[in-house]
C-alpha positions in Angstrom: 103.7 110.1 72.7 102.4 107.9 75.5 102.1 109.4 78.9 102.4 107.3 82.6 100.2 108.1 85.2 100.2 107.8 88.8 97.4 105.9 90.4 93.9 107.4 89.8 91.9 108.7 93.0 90.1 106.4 94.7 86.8 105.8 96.4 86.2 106.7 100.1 86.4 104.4 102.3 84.4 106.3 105.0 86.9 106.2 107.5 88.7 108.8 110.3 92.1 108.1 112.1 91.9 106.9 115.2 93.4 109.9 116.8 90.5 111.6 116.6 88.8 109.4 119.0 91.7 109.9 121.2 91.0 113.6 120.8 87.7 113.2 122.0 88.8 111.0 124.8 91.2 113.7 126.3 88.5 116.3 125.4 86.0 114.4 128.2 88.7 113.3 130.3 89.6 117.4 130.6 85.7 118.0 131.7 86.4 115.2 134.7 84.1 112.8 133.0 84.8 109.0 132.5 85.2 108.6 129.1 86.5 105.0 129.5 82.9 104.0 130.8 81.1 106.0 128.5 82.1 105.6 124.7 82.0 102.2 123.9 85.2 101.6 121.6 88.5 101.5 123.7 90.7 104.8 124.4 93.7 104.6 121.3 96.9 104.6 122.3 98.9 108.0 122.1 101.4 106.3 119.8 98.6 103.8 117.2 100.3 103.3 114.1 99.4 106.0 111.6 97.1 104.4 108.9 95.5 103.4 112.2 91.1 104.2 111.4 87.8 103.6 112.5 84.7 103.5 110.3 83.2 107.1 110.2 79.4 105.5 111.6 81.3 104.8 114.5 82.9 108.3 114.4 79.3 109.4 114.4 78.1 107.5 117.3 80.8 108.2 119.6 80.3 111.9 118.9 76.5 111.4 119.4 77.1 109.6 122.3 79.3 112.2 123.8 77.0 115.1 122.6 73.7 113.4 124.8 75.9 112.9 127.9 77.2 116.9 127.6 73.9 118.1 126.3 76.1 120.6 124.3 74.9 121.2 120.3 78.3 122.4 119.7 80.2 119.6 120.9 81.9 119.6 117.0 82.7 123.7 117.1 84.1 123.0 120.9 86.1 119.6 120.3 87.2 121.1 116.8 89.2 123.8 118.8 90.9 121.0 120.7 92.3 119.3 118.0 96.3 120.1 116.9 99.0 118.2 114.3 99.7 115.3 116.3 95.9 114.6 116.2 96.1 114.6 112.7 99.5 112.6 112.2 101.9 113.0 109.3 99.4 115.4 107.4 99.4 117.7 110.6 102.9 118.3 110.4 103.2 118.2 106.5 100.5 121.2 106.4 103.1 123.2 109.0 106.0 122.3 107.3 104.4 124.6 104.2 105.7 127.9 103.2 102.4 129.6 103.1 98.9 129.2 103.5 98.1 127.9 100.1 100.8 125.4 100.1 99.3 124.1 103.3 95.8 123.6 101.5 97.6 122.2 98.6 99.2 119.5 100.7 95.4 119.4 102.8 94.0 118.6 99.2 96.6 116.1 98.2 97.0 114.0 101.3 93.2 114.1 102.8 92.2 110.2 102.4 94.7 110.3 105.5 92.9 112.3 107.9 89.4 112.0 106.1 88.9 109.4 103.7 85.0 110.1 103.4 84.1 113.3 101.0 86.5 114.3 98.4 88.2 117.5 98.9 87.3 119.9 95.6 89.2 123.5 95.2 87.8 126.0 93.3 88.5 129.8 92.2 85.5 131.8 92.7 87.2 135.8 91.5 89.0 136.6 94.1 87.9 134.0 96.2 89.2 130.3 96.7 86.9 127.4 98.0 87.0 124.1 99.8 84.2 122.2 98.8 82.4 119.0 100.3 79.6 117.7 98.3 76.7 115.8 99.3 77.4 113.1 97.1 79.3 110.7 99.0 76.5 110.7 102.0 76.0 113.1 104.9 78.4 112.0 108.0 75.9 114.3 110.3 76.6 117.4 111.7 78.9 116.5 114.5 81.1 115.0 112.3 81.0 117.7 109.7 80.9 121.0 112.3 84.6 119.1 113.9 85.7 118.3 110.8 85.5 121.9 109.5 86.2 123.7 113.2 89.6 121.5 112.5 90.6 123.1 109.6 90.1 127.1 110.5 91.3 126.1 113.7 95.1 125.1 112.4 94.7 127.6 109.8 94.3 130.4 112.7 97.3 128.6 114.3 99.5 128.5 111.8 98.9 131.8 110.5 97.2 134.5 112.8 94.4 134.2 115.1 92.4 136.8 113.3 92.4 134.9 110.2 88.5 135.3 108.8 86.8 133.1 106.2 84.6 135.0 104.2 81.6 132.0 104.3 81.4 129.1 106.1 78.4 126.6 104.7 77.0 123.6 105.9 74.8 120.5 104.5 73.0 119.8 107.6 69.7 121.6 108.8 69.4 125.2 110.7 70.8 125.0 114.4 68.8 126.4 116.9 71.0 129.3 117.6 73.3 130.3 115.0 75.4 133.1 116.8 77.9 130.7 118.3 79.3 130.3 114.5 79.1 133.2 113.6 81.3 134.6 116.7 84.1 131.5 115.9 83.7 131.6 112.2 83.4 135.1 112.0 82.2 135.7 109.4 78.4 134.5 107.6 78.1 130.7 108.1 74.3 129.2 106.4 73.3 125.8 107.0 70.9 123.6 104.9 73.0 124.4 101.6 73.7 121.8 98.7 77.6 121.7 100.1 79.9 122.5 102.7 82.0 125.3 102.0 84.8 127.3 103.4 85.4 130.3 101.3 88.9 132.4 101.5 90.1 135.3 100.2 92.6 134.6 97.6 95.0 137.0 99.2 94.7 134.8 102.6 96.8 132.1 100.9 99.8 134.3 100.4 99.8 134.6 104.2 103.6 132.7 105.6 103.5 130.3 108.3 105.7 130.6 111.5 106.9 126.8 111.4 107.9 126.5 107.9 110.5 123.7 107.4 111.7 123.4 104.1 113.8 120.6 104.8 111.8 118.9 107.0 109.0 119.1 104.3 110.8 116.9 102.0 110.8 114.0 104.5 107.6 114.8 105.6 105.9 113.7 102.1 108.1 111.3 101.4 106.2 109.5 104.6 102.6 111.0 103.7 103.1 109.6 100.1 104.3 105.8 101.5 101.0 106.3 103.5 98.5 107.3 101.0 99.8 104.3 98.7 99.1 101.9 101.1 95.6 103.3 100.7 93.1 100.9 98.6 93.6 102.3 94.6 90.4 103.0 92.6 88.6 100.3 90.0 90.8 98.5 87.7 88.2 100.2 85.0 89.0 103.6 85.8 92.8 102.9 85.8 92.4 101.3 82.6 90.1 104.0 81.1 93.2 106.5 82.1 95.7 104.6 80.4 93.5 105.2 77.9 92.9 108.5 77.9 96.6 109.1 78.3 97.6 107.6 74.9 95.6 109.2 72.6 95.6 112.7 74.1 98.4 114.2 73.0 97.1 112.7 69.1 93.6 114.3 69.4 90.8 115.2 71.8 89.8 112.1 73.3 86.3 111.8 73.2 84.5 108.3 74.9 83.6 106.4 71.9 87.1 106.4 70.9 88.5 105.1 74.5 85.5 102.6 74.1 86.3 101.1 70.9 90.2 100.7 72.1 88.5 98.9 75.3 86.3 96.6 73.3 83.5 97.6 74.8 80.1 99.5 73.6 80.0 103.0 74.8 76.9 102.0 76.5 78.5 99.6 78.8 81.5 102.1 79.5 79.4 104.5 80.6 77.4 102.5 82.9 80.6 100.7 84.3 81.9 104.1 84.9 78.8 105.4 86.5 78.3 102.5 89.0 82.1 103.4 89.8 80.8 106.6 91.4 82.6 108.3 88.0 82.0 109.5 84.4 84.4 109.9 81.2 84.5 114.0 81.5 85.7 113.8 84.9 88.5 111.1 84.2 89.5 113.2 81.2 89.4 116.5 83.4 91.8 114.3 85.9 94.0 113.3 83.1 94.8 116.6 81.5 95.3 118.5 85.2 98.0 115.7 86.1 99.4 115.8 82.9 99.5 119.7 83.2 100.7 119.8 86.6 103.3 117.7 85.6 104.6 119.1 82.5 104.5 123.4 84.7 106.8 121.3 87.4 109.3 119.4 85.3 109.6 121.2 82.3 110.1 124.6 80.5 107.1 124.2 77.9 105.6 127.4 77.1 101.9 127.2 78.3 100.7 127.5 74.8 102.4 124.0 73.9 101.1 122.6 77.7 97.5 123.7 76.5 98.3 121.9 73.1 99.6 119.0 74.2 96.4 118.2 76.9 94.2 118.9 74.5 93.2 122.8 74.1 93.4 124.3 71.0 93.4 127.7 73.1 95.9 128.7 75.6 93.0 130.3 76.9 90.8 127.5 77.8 93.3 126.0 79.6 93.8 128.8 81.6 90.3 128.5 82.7 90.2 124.6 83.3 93.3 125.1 85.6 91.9 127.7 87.6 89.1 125.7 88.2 91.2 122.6 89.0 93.5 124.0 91.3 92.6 127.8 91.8 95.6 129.0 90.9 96.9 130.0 87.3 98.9 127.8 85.6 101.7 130.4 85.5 101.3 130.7 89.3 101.2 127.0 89.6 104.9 126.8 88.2 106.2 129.8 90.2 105.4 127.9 93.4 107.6 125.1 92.1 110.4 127.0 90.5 
């Protein structure tokens, strides 16, 4: 049986909302200093359309610029601390609207292209442990950008939740800073730099943790909005739409494997491969995308054991599965459909 899918993922575009430059506007404009003569792209309007966004070099430079003038190396832990939902529009408030802690990372996961359309967002279950994982992959934004970016995201975790909230890692791309006790003392907890990816590692247990400004009903119309949004968002390469579709027909009838989806294609699986490669992609991780949406889909919308879910995306062990979902959403599938039942 032939299965739809939603869009694919797409590329980054490298780009921030503009309300981040607005933060960092009111962030100067709070130390007395003229931000209007010094950062050279004009102050955004409180109310800018949402999908309003700037490239993330200017992003950069604006921080760079800001950092000079301050002469303050943690300009990204300090402006991070600044930032609340209405700097991070429809997402902000969809992430408070959550029941719990990892409902808000869920939604952070689904809806990032809207806040930070640069470095995918990857979740994985590490024991007892759940990570959120940058790589280095999609280019290195610089430190600034990084250290706010991830400042952000403790930050309105610590807000939603507790203020004693404590990751158990914190890790960084970019090179040693001088003095690493000032993120250690926000952070709390051990934070290295110079690693292959940029981590923020949780207990498991954390994500259990309620928030105070849960809003069921609100939460409904709140996605409804965040989903309009991320549509309007450029879609991936017709090829890896196509190589989907693909995938998606012949699954439930046996393992798909990349010579088959070539041959339907009429292509070589030489040329698929390349094509797939130059868009940033490979078969294995379009077939991993494939089964996890088909999965998710079938725990939310249906009563299908998980023996006939791992079956029917392509396991021949209910075990297996297990393991593959874990690793795509760190949670068990079983989990996965409590938190929609």
């Amino acid at each position: 049986m032939p299965v739809s899918l939603s869009p694919p993922k797409a590329a980054p575009r490298r780009r921030i909302p503009a309300s981040f430059v607005l933060a960092l506007y009111e962030y100067l404009d709070h130390k007395g200093i003229d931000s209007e003569a010094l950062l050279r792209l004009p102050r955004p309007r409180a109310d800018s359309p949402l999908n309003a966004d700037i490239p993330i070099e200017d992003w950069r430079e604006l921080l760079e610029c800001a950092e000079d003038y301050l002469q303050d190396p943690l300009l990204g832990l300090n402006l991070g601390q600044t930032l609340g939902p209405r700097h991070i529009g429809v997402l902000g408030y969809v992430v408070m609207a959550s029941q719990n802690l990892g409902e808000a990372l869920d939604r952070l996961h689904r809806y990032q292209r809207l806040i930070y359309d640069v470095t995918p967002l990857e979740v994985r279950a590490n024991g007892s442990s759940i990570e959120l994982v940058w790589d280095a992959e999609h280019g290195r934004p610089g430190p600034l950008v990084d250290e706010t970016a991830i400042t952000v995201i403790v930050h309105l975790c610590r807000r939603l939740t507790t203020t004693d909230l404590t990751p158990q890692c914190v890790a960084f791309i970019n090179p040693w800073p001088d003095d690493l006790s000032p993120y250690e003392e926000y952070f709390g907890c051990p934070v290295k730099f110079d690693q292959p990816e940029t981590v923020i590692r949780l207990d498991m247990a954390t994500l259990m943790q309620p928030l105070h400004t849960a809003d069921p009903a609100m939460l409904t119309m709140l996605e409804e909005q965040a989903d309009s949004l991320l549509a309007q968002l450029p879609s991936e390469s017709p090829l890896v739409d196509e190589v989907r579709r693909r995938i998606g027909r012949i699954l439930q009838d046996h393992n798909p494997d990349i010579a088959s989806v070539a041959s339907a294609m009429g292509v070589s699986v030489r040329t698929l491969q390349r094509q797939l490669s130059d868009a940033e992609t490979s078969f294995l991780k379009e077939l991993a995308a494939v089964r996890r949406e088909i999965a998710e889909r079938y725990l939310r919308e249906t009563r299908l054991g998980l023996v006939d879910i791992a079956l029917l995306v392509g396991y021949s062990e209910h075990s297996a599965f297990t393991r593959s979902f874990i690793r795509w959403t760190g949670m068990t599938p079983l989990d996965y459909r409590r938190q929609f039942s």
